[in-house]
C-alpha positions in Angstrom: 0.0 0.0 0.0 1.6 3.4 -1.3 2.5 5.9 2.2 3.4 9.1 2.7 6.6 9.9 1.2 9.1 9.9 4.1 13.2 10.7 4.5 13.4 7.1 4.4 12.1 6.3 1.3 14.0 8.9 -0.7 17.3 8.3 -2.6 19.3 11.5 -1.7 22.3 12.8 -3.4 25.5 12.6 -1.2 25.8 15.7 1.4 28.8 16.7 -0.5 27.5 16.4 -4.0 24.5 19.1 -2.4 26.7 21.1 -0.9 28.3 21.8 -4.0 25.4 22.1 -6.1 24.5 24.6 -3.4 27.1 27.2 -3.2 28.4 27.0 -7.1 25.5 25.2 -8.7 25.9 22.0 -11.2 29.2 21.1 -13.1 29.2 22.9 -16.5 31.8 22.9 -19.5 32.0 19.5 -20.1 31.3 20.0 -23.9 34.6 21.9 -25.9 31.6 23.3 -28.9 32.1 26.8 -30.0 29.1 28.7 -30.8 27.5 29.3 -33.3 26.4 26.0 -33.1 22.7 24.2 -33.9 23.0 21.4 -31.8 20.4 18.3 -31.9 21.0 16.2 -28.7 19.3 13.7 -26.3 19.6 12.5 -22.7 17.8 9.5 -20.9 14.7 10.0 -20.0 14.2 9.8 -16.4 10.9 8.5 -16.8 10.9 5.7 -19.1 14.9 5.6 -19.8 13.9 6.6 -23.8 16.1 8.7 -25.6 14.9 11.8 -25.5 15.6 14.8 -27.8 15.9 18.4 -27.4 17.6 21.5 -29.7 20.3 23.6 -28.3 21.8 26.8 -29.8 24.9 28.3 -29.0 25.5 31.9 -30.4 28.4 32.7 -31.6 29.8 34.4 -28.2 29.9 31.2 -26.8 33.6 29.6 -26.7 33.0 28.1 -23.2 34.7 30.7 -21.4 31.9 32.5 -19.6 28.6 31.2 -18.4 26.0 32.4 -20.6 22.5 33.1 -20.5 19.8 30.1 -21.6 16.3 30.7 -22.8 14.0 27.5 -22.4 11.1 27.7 -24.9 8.5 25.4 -24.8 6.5 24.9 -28.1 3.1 24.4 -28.3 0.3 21.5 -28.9 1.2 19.5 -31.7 4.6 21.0 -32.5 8.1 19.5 -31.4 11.8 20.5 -30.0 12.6 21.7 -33.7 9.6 24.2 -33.8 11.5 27.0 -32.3 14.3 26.6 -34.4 12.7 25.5 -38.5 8.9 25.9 -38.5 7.3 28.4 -40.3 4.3 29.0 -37.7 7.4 30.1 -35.7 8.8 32.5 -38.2 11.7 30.2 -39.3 13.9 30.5 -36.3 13.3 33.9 -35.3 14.4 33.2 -31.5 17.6 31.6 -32.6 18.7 35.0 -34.7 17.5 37.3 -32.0 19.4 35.1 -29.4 22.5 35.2 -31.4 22.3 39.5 -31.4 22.1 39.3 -27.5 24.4 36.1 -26.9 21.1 34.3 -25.5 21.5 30.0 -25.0 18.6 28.3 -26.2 17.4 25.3 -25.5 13.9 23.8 -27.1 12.8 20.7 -25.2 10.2 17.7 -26.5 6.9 18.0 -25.4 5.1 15.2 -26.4 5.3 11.8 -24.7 6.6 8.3 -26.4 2.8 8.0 -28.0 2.8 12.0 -29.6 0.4 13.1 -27.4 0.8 16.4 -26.0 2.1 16.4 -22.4 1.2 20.0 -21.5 4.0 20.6 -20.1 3.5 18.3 -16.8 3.9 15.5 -15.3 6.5 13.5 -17.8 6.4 16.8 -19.6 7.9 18.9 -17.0 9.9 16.2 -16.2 11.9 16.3 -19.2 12.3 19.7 -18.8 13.7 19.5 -15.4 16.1 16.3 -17.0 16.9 18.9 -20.6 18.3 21.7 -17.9 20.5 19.0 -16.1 22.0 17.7 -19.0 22.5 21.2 -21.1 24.1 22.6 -17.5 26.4 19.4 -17.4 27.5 19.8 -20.6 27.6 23.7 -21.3 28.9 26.6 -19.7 25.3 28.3 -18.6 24.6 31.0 -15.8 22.5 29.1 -13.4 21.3 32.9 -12.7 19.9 34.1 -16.0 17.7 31.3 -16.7 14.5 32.1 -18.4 11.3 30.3 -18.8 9.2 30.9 -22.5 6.9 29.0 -24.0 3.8 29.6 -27.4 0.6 28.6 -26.2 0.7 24.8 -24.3 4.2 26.4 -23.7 3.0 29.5 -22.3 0.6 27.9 -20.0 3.5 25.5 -19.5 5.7 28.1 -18.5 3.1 29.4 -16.1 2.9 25.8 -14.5 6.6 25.2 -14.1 7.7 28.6 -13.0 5.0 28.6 -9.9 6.0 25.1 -8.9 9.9 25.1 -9.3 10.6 29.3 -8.6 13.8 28.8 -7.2 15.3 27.2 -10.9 13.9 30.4 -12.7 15.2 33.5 -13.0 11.4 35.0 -14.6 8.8 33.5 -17.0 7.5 35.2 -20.5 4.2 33.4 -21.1 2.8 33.5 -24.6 0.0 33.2 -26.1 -1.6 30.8 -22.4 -4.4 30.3 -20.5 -5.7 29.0 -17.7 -3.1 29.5 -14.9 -2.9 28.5 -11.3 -4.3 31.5 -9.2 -3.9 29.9 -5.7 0.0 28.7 -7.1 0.9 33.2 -8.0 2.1 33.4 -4.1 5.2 31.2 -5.5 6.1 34.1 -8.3 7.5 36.7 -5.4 10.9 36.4 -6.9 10.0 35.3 -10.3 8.8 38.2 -12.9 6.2 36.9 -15.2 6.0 39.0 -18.5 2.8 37.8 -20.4 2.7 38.6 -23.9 -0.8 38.0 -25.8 -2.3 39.0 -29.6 -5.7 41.0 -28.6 -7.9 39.1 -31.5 -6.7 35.5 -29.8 -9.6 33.9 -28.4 -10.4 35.6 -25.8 -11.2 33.1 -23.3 -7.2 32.4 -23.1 -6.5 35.8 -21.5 -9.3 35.9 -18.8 -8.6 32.0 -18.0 -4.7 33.3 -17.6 -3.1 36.2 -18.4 -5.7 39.0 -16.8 -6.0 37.2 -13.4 -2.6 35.9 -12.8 -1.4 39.3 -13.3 -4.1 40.9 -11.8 -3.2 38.8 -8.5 1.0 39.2 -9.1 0.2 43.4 -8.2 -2.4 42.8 -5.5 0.6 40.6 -4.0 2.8 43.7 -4.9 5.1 40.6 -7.0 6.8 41.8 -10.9 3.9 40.8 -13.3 3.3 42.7 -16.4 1.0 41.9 -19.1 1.9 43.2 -23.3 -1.6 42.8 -25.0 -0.5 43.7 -28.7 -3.8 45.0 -30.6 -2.8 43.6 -34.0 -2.1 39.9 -33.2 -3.6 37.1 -32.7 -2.8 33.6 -31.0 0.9 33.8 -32.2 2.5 37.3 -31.7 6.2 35.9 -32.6 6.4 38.2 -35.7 6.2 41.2 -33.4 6.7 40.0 -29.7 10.4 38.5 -30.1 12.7 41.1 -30.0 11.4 42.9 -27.0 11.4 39.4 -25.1 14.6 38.9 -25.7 15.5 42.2 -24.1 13.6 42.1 -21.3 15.0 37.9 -20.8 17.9 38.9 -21.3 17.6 41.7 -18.4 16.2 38.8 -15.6 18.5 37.6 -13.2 17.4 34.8 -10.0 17.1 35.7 -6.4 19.7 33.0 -5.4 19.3 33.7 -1.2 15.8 35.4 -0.7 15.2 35.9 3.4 11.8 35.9 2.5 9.6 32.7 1.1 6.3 32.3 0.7 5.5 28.4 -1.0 2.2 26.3 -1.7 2.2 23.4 -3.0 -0.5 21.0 -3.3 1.5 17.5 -3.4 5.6 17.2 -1.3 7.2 16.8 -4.6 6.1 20.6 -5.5 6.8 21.4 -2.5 10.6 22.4 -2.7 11.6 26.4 -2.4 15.1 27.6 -2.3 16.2 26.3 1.4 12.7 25.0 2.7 10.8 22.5 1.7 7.4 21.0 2.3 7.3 17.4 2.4 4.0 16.5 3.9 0.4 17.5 4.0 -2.2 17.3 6.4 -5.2 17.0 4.2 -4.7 16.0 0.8 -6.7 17.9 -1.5 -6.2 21.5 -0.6 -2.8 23.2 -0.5 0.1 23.4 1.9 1.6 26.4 2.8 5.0 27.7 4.2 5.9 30.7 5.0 9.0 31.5 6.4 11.6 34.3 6.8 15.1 34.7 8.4 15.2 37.1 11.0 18.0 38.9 12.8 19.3 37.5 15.4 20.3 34.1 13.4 16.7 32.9 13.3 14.1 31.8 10.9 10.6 32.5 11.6 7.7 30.4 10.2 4.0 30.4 9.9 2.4 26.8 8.2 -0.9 25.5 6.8 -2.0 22.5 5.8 1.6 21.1 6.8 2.9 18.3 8.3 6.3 18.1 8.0 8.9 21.0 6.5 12.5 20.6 6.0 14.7 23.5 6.5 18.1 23.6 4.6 20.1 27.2 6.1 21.4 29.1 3.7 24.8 30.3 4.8 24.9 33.1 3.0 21.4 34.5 5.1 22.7 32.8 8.7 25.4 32.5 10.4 25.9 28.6 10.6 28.8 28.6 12.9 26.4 30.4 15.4 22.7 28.3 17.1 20.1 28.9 14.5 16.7 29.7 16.1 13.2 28.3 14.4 10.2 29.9 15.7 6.8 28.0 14.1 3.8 30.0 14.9 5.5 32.4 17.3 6.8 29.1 19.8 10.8 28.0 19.4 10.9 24.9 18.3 14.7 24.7 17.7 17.9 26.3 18.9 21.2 24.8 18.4 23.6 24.8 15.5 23.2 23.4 12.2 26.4 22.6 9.6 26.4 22.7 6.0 25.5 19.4 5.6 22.4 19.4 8.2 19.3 20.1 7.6 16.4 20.7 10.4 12.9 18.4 10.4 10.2 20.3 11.4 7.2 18.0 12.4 3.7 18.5 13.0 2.6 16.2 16.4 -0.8 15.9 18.0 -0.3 19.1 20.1 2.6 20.6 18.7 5.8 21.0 16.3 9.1 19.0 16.9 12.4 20.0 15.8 15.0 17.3 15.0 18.6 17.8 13.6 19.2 15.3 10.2 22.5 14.8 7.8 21.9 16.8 4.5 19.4 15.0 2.4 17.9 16.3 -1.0 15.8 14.1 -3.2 16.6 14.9 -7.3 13.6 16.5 -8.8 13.9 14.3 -11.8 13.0 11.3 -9.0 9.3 10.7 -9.7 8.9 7.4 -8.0 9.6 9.2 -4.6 5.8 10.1 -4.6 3.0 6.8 -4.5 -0.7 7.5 -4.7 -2.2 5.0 -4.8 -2.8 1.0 -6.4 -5.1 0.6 -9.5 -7.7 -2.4 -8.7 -10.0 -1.9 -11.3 -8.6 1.5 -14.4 -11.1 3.6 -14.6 -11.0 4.5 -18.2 -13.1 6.8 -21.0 -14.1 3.8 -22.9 -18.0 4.0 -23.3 -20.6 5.6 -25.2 -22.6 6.8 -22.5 -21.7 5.9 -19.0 -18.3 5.9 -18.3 -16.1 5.0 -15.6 -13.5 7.3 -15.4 -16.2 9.8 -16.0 -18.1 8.2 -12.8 -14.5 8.8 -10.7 -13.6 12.0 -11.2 -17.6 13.3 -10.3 -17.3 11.1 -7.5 -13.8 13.0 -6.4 -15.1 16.2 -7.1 -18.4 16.0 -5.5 -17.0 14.3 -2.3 -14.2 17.3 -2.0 -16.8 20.2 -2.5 -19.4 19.0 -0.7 -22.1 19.7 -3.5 -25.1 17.8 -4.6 -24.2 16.8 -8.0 -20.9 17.3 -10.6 -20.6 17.3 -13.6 -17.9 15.8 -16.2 -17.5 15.3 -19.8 -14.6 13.9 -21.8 -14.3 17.6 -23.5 -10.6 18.7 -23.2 -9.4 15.1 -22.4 -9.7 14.2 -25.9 -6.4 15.1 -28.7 -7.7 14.1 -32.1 -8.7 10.7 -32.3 -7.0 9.9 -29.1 -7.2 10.3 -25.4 -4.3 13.0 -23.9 -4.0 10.5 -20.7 -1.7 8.0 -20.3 -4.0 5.3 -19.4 -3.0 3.3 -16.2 -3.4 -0.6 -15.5 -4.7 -3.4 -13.0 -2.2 -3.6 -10.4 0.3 -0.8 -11.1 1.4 1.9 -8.2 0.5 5.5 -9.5 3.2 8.0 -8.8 2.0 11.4 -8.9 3.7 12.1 -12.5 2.1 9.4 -13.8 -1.7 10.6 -12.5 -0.6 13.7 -14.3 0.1 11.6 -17.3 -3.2 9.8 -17.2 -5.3 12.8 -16.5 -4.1 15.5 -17.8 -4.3 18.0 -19.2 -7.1 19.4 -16.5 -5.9 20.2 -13.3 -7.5 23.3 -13.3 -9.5 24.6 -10.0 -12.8 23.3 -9.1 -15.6 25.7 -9.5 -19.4 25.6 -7.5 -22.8 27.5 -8.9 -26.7 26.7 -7.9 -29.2 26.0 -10.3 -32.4 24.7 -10.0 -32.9 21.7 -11.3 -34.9 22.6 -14.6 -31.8 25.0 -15.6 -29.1 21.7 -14.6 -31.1 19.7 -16.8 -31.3 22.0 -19.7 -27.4 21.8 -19.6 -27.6 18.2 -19.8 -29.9 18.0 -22.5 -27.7 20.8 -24.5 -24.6 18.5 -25.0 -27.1 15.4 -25.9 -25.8 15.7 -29.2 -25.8 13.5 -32.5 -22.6 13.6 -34.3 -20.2 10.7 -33.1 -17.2 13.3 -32.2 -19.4 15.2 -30.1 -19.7 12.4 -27.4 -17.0 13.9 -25.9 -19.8 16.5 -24.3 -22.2 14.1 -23.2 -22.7 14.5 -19.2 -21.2 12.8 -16.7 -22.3 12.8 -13.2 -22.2 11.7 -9.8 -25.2 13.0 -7.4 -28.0 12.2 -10.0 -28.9 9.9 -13.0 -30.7 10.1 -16.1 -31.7 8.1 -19.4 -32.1 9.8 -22.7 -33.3 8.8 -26.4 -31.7 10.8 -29.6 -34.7 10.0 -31.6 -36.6 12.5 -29.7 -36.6 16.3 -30.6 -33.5 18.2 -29.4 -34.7 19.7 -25.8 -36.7 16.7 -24.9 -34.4 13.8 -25.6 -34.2 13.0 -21.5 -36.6 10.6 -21.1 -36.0 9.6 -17.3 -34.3 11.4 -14.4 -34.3 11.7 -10.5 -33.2 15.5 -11.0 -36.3 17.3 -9.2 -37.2 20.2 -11.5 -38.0 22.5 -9.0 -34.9 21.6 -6.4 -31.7 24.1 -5.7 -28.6 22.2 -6.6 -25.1 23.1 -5.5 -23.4 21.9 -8.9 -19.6 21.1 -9.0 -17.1 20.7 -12.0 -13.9 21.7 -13.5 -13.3 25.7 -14.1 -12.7 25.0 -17.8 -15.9 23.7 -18.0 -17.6 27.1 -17.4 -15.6 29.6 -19.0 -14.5 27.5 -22.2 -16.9 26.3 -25.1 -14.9 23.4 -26.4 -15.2 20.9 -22.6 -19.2 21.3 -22.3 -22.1 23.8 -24.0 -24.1 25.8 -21.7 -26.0 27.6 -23.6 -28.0 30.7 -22.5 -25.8 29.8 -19.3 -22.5 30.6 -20.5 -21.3 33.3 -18.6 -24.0 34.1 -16.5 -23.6 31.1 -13.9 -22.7 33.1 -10.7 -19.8 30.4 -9.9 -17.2 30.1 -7.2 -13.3 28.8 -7.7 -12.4 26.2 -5.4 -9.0 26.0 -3.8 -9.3 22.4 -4.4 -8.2 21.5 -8.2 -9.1 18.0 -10.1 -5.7 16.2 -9.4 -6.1 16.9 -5.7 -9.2 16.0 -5.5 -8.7 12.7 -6.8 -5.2 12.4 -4.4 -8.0 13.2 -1.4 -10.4 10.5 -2.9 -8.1 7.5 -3.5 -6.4 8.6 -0.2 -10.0 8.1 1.5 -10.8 5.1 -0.4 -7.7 3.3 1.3 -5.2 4.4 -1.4 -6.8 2.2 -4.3 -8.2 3.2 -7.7 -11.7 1.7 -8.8 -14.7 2.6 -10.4 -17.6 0.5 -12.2 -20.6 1.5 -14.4 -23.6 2.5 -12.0 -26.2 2.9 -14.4 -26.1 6.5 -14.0 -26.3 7.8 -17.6 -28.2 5.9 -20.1 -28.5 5.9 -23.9 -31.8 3.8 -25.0 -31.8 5.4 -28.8 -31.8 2.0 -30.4 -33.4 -0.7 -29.1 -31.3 -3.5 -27.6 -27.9 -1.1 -27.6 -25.7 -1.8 -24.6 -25.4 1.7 -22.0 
């Protein structure tokens, strides 16, 4: 049975080996290439031990002498590591003849998985980002300072996900051309500047789902966040955005020692920040926090939610480590004594209280996905199905059992890539590590979102994506709360011929953000946009960590009779 990850499940990286990669930062220079240079080169993957490729250029100021800046660009859905750098949709390697004027590094990973199908930048997609920076920083003289995050569309929104969740590796973000972001993830971004760069005749659901809010929230924080909406353009601004991102990456530059962090993370293995890290939570399914900051005096003050266990890692460039370090949690000492360079302090959450205990050095590589179980697959929930399906049936089960409301709603909408599923399926009998329940459902992880309707309105919805073209069974309902049978032979409007939704009921309806302010995951008609809905701090993947975690960490789900398609006579639901 999968448990909480724990200091001795990890593999760590020897104290001395941390140490170093503390104070100086990885090995570089390994490679003798002289710029410029096109370079097309692989590593292992860490999650399936594939080769797997990535483009590099090296301007022409490059001879290995000098650290350099890097630019990470991150293409977009159904493009590749050679987009950047060949396509014309990219203007024919505009970014690698703008990096070579400003002596920029870049490096354009893969983001599709082993199948083609887009990884959205998580899970083995940020991965293999994470695994394209070690080996480009192994092998090339790059300033560990100056590294910038970009990415076009699934690469923008990309950049959004990976900069919030890994802000100490990033010296700022440039978002193009993204959507949906992570609202309750902006309190990462205090040292990371976003600068989000959109075409004003893009669809506009992109900007309000992304841009608009994120850096809305970056100034109420009082955080760097800027927003270039260029009136001419439209979803790919490259032909008129490029130059001015380069200056402005090329400008960015890391905190390396901030005496101030504030983290959230909703699973341990986002959990790490510069020296702190969180590496357990108390109730799956909302967010941990940390905040902590080193005070004078040689102490470290810390206020926690959600939190059971932090790890603090003193930076000796902020304390004095040949001098007792003091941790206050909540305003009580917990700790005072000293703490070397290759200690770390255990903060852990008790019945009553917080304990303190001193611990060797130990950091877990971020490329180690296996240090994270969630649970064991009994019976894989999948999409297959006309009507009822069971995957659909698990995810409104998780999301109606985390938000408390009466019924939620799911379709296979955004789940869908062409003729394929995006998810990685799972199987009978396998351990999911969080990566690969990214994998599997991606790409919505996207907050949960609560209205009330009465029930005439929830069933108008219902009936509304009770369509008859075979691709558009990707918007037929799925719920948990209610149940309903419906015939396509009958008029459009009165096709549900059997329900035990009460017409003139309230409901408290639950389902994915997406779902109400896009128009390609489920139609709402007259409702779109007027549903007075709430977000959710809860999102879909933790919602399902807090339902397989309550279900005795296993995954199963069976057809319930819930939706039920009786058009022809003697078809199977």
């Amino acid at each position: 049975m999968p448990t909480d990850s724990t200091c001795g499940q990890f593999r760590f990286l020897p104290a001395a080996v941390i140490l170093a990669l503390a104070l100086h930062g990885p090995t570089r220079g390994a490679e003798s290439v002289r710029g410029p240079a096109d370079l097309s080169l692989t590593f292992t993957s860490p999650f399936d031990g594939r080769e797997q490729p990535y483009r590099l250029y090296l301007p022409s100021a490059y001879d290995g002498s000098q650290p350099m800046p890097l630019l990470v660009a991150l293409h977009g859905t159904g493009g590749d590591h050679n987009k950047y750098f060949d396509h014309e949709t990219y203007h024919r390697g505009v970014y690698k003849s703008e990096a070579e004027k400003r002596g920029i590094v870049v490096l354009c990973p893969q983001g599709a998985d082993a199948q083609g199908r887009p990884t959205e930048w998580r899970g083995v997609g940020e991965l293999h980002v994470l695994a394209a920076l070690d080996d480009v920083q192994r092998r090339f003289r790059i300033d560990p300072d100056r590294i910038v995050c970009t990415g076009q569309s699934m690469g923008g929104t990309g950049t959004t996900y990976l900069c919030c969740r890994y802000p100490d590796l990033f010296a700022a973000g440039i978002p193009l051309a993204s959507t949906y972001g992570h609202i309750s993830l902006v309190t990462n971004l205090r040292d990371v500047p976003m600068f989000y760069v959109h075409g004003a005749q893009d669809w506009p659901i992109y900007a309000q789902t992304g841009p608009i809010p994120i850096t809305e929230e970056m100034r109420r924080l009082g955080y760097e966040g800027s927003l270039w909406m260029i009136a001419e353009a439209s979803h790919n601004t490259m032909g008129v955005s490029t130059e001015r991102v380069m200056e402005w990456a090329l400008q960015q530059k890391r905190v390396t020692h901030p005496r101030h962090i504030t983290h959230r993370a909703y699973f341990p293995p986002h959990g790490r920040a510069w020296w702190m890290e969180i590496q357990d939570i108390e109730r799956p399914g909302w967010f941990a926090e940390v905040d902590a900051r080193v005070e004078d005096g040689n102490g470290i003050a810390i206020s926690a939610k959600n939190t059971a266990r932090i790890v603090l890692r003193p930076d000796p460039q902020l304390l004095n480590l040949d001098a007792p370090v003091s941790v206050r949690l909540e305003g009580k000492e917990v700790f005072h004594d000293s703490c070397g360079l290759q200690q770390q302090i255990l903060l852990t959450r008790g019945q009553d209280s917080w304990h303190a205990a001193l611990q060797p050095l130990q950091l877990v590589p971020r490329t180690d996905w296996k240090s994270f179980p969630i649970g064991v697959v009994d019976v894989p929930p999948t999409w297959e199905g006309a009507a009822e399906t069971t995957l659909g049936n698990w995810l409104a089960d998780a999301m109606r059992d985390i938000s408390g409301a009466d019924v939620a709603l799911v379709t296979k909408g955004h789940y869908r890539y062409g003729n394929q599923y995006r998810g990685a399926p799972v199987e009978a009998g396998q351990t999911v590590h969080l990566m690969e329940l990214i994998n599997w459902l991606r790409p919505s992880d996207s907050a949960l979102a609560t209205f009330t309707l009465r029930g005439t309105d929830l069933l108008a919805i219902i009936e509304a994506n009770i369509l008859d073209k075979p691709q558009d069974d990707r918007f037929l309902v799925q719920v948990s709360g209610c149940r309903y049978r419906f015939d396509r032979r009958l008029p459009v409007g009165k096709r549900i011929i059997e329900t035990d939704i009460e017409p003139g009921r309230d409901y408290k309806i639950v389902c994915n953000s997406s779902s109400i302010t896009r128009t390609d995951t489920l139609h709402l008609g007259i409702y779109f946009d007027k549903l007075n809905h709430q977000i959710l701090e809860p999102n879909v993947l933790s919602a399902v960590w807090r339902f397989v975690r309550n279900s005795g960490d296993r995954i199963s789900a069976r057809l319930e009779g819930r939706v039920r398609d009786v058009t022809t006579a003697g078809k199977k639901d």
